[in-house]
C-alpha positions in Angstrom: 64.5 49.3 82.1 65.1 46.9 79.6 61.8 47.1 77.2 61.3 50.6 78.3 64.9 51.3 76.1 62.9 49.1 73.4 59.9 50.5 72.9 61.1 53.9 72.8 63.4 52.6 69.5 60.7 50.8 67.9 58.7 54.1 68.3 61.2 55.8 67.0 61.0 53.6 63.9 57.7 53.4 63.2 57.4 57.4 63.0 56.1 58.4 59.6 54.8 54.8 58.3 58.3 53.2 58.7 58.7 49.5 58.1 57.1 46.4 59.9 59.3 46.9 63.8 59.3 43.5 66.4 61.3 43.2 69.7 63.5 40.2 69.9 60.9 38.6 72.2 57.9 38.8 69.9 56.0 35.6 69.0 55.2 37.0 65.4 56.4 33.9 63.3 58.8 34.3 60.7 56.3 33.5 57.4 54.4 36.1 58.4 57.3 38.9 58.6 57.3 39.9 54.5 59.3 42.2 53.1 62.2 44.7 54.8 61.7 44.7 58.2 63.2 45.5 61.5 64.0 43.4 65.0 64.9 45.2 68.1 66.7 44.0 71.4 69.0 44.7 73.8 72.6 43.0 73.1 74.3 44.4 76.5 73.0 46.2 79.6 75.0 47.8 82.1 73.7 49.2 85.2 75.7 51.9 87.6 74.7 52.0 91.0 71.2 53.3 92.0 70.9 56.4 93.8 67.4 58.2 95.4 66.0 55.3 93.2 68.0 56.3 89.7 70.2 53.9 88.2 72.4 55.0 85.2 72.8 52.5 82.6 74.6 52.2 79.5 72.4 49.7 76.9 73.6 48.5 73.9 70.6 48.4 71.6 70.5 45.4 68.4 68.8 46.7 65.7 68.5 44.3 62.6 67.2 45.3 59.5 66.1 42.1 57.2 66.4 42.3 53.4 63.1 41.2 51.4 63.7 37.6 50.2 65.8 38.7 46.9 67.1 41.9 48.3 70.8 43.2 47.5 73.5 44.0 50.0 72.8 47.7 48.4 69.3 47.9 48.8 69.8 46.6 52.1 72.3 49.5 53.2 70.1 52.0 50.9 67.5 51.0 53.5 68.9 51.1 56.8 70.3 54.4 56.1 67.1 56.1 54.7 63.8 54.1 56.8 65.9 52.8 60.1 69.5 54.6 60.8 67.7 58.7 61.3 65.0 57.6 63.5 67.4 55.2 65.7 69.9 58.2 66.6 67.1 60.8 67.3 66.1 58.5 70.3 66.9 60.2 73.7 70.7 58.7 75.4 71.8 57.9 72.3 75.8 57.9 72.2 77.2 56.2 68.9 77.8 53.2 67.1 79.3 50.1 68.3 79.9 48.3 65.2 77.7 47.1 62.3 77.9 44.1 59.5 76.2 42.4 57.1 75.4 38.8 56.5 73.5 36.3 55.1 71.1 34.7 57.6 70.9 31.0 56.5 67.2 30.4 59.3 65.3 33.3 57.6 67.3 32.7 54.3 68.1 36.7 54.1 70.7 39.1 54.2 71.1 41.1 57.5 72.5 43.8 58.6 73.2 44.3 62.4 73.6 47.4 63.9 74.4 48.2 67.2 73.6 51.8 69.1 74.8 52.7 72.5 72.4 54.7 74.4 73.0 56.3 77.9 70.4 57.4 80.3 69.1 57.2 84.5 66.4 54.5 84.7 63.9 56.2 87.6 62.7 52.7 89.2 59.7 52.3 87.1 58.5 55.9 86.2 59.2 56.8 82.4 
């Protein structure tokens, strides 16, 4: 259920030659991520009780978007808003905006800016 929800964001980003996309799990290191680019991963994932093999859920989806290595706090938002934020709330289940932030990432030396969606939808026990 989990990377299903994932995968169908970072597909949704990478429509139309978006930026560079990774899940939170990959083993891509950081030196090789250049540039803007784009982590996804689940923050929160609440199931509702199964029924004929469906099981409601309501995931709160992580999307970061990393500034290039001298990038503003405006390019940065000018980014998310024209490359990432469109293609994140066209996905299927999506419901809003749970909060969002900047900040300056002192590992990757960066600015970041988290977002995270809430997306609704029936898990069907493997089928997608």
């Amino acid at each position: 259920m989990i990377i299903e929800v994932i995968e169908s964001i970072v597909s949704a980003i990478k429509t139309g030659g978006s930026p560079a996309v990774y899940t939170a799990y990959d083993t891509v290191p950081l030196e090789r991520k250049k540039g803007f680019f784009v982590i996804v991963g689940v923050a929160n994932l609440i199931g509702g009780k199964s029924v004929a093999a469906c099981t409601p859920f309501k995931a709160a989806v992580e999307v970061c978007t990393v500034g290039g290595k001298d990038s503003s706090a405006a390019e940065l938002y000018a980014y998310f808003e024209e490359a990432v934020y469109p293609k994140v709330i066209s996905v299927e289940g999506y419901a809003g905006i749970r909060n969002i932030g900047i900040k300056s990432d002192k590992e990757m030396n960066r600015l970041v800016l988290k977002c995270e969606f809430e997306y609704n939808g029936v898990y069907l026990g493997g089928e997608k």
